[in-house]
PDB file of N, CA, C and O in Angstrom:
ATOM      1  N   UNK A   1       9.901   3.913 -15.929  1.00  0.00           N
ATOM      2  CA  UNK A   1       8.914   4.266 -14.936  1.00  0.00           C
ATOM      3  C   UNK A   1       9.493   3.950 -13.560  1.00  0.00           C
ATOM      4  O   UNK A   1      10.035   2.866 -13.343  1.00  0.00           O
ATOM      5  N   UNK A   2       9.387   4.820 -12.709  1.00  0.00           N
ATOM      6  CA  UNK A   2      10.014   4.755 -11.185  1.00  0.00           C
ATOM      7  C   UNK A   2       8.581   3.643 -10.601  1.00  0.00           C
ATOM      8  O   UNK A   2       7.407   3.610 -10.969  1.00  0.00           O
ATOM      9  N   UNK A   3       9.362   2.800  -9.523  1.00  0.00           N
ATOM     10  CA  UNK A   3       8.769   1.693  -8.677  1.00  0.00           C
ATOM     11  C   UNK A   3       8.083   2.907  -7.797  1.00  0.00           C
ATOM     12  O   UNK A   3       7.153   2.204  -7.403  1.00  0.00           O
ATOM     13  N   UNK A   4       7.863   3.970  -7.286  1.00  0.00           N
ATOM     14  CA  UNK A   4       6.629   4.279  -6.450  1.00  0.00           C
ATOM     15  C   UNK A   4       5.296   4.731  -6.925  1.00  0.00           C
ATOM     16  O   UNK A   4       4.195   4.755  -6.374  1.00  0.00           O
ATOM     17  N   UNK A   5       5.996   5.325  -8.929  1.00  0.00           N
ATOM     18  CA  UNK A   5       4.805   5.663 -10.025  1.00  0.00           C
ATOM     19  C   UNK A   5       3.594   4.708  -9.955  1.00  0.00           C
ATOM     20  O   UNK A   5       2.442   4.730  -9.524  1.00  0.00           O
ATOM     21  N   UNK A   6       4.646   3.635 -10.761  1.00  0.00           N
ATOM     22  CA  UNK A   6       3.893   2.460 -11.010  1.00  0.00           C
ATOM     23  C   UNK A   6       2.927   0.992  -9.682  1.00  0.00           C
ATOM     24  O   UNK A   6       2.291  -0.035  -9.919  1.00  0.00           O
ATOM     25  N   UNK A   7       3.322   1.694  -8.404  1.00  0.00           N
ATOM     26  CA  UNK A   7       2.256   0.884  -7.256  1.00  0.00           C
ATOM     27  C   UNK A   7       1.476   2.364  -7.225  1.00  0.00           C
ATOM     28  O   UNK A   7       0.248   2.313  -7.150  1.00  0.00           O
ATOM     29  N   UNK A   8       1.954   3.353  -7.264  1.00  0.00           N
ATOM     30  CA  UNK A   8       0.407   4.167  -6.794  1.00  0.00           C
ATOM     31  C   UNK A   8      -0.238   4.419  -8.142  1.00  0.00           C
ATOM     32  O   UNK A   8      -1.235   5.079  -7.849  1.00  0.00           O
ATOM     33  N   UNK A   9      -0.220   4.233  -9.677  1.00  0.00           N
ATOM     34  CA  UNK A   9      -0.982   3.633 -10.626  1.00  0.00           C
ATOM     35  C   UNK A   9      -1.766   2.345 -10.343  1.00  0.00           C
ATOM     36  O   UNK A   9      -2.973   2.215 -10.547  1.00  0.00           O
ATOM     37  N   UNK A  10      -1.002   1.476  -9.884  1.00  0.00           N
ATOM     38  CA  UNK A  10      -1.761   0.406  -9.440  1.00  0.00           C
ATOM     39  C   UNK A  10      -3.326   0.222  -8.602  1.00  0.00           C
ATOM     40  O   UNK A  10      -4.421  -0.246  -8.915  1.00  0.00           O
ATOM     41  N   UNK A  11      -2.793   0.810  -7.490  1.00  0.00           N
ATOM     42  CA  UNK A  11      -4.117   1.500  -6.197  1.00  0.00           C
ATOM     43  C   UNK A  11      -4.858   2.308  -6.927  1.00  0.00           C
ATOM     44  O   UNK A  11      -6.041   2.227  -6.598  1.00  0.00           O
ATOM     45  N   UNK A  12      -4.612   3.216  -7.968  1.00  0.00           N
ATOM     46  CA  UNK A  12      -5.079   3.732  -8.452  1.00  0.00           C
ATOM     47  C   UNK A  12      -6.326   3.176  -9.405  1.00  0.00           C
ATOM     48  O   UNK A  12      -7.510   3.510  -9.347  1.00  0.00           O
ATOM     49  N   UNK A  13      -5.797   2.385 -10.147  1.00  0.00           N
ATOM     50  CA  UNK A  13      -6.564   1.311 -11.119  1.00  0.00           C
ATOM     51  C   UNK A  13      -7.174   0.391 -10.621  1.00  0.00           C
ATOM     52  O   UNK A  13      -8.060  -0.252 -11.185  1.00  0.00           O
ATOM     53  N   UNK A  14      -6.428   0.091  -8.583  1.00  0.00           N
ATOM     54  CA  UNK A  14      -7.519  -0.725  -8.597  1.00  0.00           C
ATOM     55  C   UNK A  14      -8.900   0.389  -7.524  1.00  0.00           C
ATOM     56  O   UNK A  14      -9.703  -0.208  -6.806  1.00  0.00           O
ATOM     57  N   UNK A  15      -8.909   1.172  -7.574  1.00  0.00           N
ATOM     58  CA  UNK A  15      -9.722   2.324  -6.788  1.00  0.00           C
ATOM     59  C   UNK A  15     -10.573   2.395  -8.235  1.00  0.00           C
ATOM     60  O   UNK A  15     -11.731   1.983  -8.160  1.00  0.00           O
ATOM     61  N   UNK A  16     -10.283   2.699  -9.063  1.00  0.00           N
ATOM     62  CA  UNK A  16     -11.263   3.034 -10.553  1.00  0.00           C
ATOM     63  C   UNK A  16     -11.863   1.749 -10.602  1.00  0.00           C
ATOM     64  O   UNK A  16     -13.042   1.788 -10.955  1.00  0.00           O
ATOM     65  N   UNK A  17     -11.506   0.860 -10.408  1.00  0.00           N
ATOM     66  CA  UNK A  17     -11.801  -0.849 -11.255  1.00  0.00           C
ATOM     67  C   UNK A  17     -13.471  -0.602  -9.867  1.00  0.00           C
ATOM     68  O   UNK A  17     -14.694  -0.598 -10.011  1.00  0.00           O
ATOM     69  N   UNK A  18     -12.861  -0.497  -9.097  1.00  0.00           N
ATOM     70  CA  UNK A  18     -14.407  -0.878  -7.470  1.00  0.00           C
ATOM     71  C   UNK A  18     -15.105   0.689  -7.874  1.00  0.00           C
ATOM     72  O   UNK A  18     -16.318   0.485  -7.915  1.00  0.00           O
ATOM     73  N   UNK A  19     -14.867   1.947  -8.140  1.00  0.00           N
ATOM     74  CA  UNK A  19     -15.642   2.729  -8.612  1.00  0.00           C
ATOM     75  C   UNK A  19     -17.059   1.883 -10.321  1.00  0.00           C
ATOM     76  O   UNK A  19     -18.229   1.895 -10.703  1.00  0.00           O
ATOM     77  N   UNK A  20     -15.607   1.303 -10.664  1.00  0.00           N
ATOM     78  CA  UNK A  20     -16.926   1.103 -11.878  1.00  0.00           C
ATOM     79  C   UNK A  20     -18.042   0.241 -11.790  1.00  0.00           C
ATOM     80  O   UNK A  20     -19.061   0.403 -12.462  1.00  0.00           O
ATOM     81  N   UNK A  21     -17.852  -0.782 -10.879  1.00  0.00           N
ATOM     82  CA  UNK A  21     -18.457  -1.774 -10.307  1.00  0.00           C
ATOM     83  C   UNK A  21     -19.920  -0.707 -10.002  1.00  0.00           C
ATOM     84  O   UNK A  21     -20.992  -0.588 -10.596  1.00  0.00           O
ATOM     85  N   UNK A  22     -19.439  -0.171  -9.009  1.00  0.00           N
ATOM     86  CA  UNK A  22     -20.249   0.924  -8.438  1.00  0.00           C
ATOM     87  C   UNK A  22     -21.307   1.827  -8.916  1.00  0.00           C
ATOM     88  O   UNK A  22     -22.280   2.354  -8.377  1.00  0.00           O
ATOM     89  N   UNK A  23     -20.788   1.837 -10.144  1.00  0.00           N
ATOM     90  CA  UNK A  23     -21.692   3.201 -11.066  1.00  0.00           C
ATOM     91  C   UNK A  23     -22.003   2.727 -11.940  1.00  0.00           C
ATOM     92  O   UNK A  23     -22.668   3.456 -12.676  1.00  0.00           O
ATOM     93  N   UNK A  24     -21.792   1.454 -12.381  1.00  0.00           N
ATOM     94  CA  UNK A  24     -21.732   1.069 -14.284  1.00  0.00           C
ATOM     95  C   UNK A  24     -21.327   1.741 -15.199  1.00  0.00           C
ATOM     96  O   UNK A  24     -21.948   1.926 -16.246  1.00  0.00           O
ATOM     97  N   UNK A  25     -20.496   2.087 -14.991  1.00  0.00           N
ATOM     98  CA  UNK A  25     -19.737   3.584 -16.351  1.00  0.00           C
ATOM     99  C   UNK A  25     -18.620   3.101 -16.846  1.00  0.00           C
ATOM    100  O   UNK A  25     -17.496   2.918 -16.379  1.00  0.00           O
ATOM    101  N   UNK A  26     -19.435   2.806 -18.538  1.00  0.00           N
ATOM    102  CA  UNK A  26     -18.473   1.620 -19.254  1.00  0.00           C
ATOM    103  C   UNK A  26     -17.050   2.551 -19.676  1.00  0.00           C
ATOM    104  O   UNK A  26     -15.961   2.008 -19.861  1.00  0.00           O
ATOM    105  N   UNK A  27     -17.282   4.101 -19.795  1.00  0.00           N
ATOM    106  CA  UNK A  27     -15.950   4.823 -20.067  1.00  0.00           C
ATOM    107  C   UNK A  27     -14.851   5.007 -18.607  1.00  0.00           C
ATOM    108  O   UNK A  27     -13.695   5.426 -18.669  1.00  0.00           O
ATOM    109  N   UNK A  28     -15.635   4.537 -17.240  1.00  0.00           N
ATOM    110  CA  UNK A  28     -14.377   4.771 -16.569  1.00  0.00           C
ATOM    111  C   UNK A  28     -13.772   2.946 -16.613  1.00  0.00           C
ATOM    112  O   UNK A  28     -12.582   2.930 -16.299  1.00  0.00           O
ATOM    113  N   UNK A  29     -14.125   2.018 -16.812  1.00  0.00           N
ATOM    114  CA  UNK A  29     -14.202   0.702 -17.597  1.00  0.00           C
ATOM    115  C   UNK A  29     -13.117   0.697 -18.183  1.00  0.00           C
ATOM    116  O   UNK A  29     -12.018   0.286 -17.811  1.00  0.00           O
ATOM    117  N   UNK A  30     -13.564   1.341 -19.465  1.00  0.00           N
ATOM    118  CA  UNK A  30     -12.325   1.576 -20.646  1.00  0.00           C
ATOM    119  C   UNK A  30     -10.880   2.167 -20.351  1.00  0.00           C
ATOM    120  O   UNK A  30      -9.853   1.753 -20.889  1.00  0.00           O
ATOM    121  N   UNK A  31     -10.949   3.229 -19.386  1.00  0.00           N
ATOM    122  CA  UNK A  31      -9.976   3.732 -19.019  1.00  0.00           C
ATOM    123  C   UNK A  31      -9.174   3.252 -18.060  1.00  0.00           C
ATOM    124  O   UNK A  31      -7.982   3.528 -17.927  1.00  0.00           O
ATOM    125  N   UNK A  32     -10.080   2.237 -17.111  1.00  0.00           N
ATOM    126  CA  UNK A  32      -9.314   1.494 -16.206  1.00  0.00           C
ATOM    127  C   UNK A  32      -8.610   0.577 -17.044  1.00  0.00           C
ATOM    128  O   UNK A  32      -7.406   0.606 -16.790  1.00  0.00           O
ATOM    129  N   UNK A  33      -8.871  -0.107 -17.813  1.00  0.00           N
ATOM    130  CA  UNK A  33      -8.469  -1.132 -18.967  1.00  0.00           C
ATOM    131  C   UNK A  33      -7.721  -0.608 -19.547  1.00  0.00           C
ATOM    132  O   UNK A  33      -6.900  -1.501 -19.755  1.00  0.00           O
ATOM    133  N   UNK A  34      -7.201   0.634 -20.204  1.00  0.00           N
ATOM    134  CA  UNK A  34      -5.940   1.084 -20.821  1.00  0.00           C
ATOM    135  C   UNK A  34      -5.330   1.529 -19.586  1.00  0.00           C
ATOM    136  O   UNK A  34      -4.190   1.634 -20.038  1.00  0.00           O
ATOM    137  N   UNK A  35      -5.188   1.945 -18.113  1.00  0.00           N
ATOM    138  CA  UNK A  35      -4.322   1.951 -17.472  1.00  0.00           C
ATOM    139  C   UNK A  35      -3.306   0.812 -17.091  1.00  0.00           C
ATOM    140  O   UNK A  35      -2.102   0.584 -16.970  1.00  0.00           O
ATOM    141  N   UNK A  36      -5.000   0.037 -16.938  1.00  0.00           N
ATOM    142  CA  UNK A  36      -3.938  -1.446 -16.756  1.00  0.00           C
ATOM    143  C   UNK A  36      -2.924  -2.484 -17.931  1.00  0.00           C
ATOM    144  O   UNK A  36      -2.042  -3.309 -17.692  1.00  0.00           O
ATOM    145  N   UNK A  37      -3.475  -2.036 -19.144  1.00  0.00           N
ATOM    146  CA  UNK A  37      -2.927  -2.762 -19.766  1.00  0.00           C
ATOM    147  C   UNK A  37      -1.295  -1.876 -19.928  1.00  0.00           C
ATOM    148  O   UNK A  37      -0.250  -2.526 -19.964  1.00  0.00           O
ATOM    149  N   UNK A  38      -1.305  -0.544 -20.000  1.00  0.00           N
ATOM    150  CA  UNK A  38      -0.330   0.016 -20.264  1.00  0.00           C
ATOM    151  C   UNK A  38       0.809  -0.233 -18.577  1.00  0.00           C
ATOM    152  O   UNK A  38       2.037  -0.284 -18.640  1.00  0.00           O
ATOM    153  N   UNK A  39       0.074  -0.340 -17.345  1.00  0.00           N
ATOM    154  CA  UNK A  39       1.035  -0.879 -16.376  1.00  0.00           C
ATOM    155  C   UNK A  39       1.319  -1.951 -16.605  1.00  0.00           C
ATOM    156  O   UNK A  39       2.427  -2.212 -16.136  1.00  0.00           O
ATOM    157  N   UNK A  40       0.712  -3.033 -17.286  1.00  0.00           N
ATOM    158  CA  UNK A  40       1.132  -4.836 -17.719  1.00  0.00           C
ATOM    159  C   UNK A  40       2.578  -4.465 -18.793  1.00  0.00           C
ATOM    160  O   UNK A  40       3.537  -5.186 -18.520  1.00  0.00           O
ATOM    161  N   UNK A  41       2.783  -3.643 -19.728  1.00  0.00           N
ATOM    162  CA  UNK A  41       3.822  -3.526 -20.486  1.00  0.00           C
ATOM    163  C   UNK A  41       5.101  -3.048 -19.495  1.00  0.00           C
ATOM    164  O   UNK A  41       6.237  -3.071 -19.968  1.00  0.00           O
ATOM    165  N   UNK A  42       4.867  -2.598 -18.052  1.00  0.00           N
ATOM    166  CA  UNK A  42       6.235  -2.460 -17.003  1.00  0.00           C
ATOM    167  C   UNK A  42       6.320  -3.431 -15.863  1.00  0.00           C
ATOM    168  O   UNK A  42       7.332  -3.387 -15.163  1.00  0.00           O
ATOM    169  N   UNK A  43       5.268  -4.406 -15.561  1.00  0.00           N
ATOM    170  CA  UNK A  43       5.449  -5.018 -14.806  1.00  0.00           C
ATOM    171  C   UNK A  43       6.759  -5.956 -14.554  1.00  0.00           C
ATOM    172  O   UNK A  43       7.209  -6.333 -13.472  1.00  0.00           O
ATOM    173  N   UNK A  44       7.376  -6.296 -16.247  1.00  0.00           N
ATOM    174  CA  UNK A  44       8.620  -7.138 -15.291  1.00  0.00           C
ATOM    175  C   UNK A  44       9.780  -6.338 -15.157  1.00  0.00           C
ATOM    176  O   UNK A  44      10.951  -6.711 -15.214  1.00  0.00           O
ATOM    177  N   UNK A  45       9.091  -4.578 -14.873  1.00  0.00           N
ATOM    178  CA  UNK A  45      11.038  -4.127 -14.558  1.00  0.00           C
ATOM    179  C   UNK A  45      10.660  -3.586 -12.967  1.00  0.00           C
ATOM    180  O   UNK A  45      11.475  -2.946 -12.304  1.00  0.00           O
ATOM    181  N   UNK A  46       9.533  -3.886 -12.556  1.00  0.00           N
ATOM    182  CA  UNK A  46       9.080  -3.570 -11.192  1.00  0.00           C
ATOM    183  C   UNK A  46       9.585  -4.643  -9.967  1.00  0.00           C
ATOM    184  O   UNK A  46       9.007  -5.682 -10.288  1.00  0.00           O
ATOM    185  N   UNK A  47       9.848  -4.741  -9.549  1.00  0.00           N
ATOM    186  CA  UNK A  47      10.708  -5.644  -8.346  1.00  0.00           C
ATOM    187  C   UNK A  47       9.493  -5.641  -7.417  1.00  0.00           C
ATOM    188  O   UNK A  47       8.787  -4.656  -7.633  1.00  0.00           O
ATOM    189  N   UNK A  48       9.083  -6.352  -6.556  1.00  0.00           N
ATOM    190  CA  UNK A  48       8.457  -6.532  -5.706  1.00  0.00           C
ATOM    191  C   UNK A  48       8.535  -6.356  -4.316  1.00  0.00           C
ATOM    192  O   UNK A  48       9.556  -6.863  -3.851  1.00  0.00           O
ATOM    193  N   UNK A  49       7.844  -5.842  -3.537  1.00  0.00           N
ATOM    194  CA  UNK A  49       8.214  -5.351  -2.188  1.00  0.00           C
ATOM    195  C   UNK A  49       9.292  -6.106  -1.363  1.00  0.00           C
ATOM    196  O   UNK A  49       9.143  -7.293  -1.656  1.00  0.00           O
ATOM    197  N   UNK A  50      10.186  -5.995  -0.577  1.00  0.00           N
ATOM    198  CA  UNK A  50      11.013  -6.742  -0.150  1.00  0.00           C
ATOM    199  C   UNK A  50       9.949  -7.700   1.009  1.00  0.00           C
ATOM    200  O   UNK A  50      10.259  -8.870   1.233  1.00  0.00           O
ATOM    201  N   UNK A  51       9.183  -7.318   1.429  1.00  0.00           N
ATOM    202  CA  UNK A  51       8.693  -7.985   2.428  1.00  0.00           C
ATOM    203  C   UNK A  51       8.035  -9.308   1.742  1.00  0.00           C
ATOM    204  O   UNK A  51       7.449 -10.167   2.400  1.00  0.00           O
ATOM    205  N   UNK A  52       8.172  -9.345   0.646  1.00  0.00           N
ATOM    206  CA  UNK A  52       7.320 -10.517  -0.122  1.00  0.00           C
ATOM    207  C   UNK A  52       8.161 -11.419  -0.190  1.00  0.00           C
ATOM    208  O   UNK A  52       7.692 -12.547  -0.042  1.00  0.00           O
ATOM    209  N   UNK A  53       9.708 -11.322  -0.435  1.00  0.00           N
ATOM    210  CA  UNK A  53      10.631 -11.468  -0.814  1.00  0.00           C
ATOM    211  C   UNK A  53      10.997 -13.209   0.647  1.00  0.00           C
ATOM    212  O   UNK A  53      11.997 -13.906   0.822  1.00  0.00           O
ATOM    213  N   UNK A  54      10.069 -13.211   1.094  1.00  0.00           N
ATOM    214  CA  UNK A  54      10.447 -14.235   2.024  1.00  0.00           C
ATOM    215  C   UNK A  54       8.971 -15.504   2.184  1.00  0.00           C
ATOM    216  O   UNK A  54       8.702 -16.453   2.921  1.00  0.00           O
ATOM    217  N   UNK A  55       8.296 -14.758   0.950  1.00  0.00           N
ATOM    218  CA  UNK A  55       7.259 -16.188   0.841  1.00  0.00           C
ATOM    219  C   UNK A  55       7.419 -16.909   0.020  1.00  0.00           C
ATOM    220  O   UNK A  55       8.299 -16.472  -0.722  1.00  0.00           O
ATOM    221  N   UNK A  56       6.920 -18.146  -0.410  1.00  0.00           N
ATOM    222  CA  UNK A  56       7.339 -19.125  -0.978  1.00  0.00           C
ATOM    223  C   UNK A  56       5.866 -19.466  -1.820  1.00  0.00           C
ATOM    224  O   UNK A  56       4.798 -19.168  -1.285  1.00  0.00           O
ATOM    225  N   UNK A  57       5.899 -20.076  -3.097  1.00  0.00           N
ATOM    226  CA  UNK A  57       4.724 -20.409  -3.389  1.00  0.00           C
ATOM    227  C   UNK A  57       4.810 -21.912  -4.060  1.00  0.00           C
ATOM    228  O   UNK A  57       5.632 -22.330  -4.875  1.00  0.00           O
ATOM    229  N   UNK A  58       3.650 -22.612  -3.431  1.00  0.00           N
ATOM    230  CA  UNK A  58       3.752 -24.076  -3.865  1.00  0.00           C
ATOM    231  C   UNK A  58       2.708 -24.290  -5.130  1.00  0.00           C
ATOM    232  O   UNK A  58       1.574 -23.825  -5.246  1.00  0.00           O
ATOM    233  N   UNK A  59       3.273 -24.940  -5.830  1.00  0.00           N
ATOM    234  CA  UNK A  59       2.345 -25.150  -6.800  1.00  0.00           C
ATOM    235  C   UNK A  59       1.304 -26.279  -7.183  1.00  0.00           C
ATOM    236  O   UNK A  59       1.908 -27.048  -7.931  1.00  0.00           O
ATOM    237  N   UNK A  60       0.281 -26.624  -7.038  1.00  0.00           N
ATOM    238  CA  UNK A  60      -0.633 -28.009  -6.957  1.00  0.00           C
ATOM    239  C   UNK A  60      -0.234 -28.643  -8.073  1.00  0.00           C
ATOM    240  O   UNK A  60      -0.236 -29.861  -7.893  1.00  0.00           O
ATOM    241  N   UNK A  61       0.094 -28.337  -9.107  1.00  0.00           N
ATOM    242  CA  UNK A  61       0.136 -29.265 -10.332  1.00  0.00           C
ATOM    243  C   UNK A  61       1.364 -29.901 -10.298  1.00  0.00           C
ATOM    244  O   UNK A  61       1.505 -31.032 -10.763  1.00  0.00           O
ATOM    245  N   UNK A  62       2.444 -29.152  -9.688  1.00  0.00           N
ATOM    246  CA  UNK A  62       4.263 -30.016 -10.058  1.00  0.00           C
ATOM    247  C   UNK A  62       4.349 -30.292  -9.058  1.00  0.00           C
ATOM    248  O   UNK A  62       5.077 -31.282  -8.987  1.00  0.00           O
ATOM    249  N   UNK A  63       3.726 -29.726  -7.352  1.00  0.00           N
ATOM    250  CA  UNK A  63       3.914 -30.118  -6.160  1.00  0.00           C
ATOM    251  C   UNK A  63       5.558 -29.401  -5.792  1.00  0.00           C
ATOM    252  O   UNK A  63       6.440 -29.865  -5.069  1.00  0.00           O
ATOM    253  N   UNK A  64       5.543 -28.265  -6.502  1.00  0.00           N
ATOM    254  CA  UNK A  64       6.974 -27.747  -6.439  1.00  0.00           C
ATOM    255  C   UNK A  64       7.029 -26.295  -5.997  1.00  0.00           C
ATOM    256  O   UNK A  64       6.417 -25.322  -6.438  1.00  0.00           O
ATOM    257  N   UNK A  65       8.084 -26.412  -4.831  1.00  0.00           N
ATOM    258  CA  UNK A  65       7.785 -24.967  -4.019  1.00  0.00           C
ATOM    259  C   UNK A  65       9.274 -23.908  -4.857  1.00  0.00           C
ATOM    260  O   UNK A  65      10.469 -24.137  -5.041  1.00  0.00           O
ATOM    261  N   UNK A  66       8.489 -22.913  -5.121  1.00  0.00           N
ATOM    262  CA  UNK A  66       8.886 -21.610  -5.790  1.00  0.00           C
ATOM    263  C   UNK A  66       9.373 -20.655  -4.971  1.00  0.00           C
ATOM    264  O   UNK A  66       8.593 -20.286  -4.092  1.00  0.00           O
ATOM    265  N   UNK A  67      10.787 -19.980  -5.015  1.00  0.00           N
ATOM    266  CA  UNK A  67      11.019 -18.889  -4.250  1.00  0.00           C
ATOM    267  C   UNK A  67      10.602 -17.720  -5.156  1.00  0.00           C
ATOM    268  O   UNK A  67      10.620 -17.907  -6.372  1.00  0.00           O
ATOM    269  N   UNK A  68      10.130 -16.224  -4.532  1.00  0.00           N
ATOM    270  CA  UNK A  68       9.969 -15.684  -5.412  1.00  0.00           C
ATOM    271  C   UNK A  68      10.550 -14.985  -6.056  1.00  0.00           C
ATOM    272  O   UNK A  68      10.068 -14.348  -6.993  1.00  0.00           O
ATOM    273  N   UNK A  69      11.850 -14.953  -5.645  1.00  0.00           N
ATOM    274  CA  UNK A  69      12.942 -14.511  -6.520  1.00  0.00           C
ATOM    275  C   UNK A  69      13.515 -15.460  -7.676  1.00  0.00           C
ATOM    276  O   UNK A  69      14.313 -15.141  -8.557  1.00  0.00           O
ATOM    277  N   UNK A  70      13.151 -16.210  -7.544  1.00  0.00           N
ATOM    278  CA  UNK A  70      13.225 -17.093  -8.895  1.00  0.00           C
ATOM    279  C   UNK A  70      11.938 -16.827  -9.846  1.00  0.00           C
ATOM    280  O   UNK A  70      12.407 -16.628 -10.966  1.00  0.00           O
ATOM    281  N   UNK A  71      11.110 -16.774  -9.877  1.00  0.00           N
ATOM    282  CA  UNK A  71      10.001 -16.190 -10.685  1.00  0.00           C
ATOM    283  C   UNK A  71      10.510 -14.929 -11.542  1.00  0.00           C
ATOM    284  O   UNK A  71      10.088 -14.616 -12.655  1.00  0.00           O
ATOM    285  N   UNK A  72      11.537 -14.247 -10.775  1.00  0.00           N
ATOM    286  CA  UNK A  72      11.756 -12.646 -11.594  1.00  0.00           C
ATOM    287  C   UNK A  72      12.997 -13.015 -11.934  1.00  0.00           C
ATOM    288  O   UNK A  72      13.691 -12.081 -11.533  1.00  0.00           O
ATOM    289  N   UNK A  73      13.737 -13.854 -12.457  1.00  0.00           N
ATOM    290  CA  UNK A  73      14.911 -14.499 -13.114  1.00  0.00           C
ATOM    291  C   UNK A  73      14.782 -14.475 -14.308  1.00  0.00           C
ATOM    292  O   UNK A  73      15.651 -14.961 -15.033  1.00  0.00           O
TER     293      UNK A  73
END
């Protein structure tokens, strides 16, 4: 799956996810739920925007700061 497929699936799923909220329509529900689960089976060959690529995340429990390029290692 190409990296521009799989973020505009994303927007996509999350545009359906605030539609269902909206209407209560347990079949667009369902379908948001097999989009997403089927984008969760490509998420770790997706790389992350470069602009992210310079935050850091600390963690409360180890008190240990994470680059996020170490996360996708």
């Amino acid at each position: 799956m190409k990296v521009w497929e799989w973020y505009f699936l994303v927007v996509m799923a999350t545009a359906l996810l605030i539609i269902t909220f909206f209407t209560k329509n347990i079949y667009v529900a369902i379908g948001t739920l097999a989009l997403v689960l089927y984008l969760k089976r490509h998420s770790d060959n997706i790389p992350l925007p470069k602009q992210f690529n310079k935050f850091k995340i600390m963690s409360k429990k180890t008190d240990k700061i994470i680059e996020v390029d170490e996360r996708h290692k």
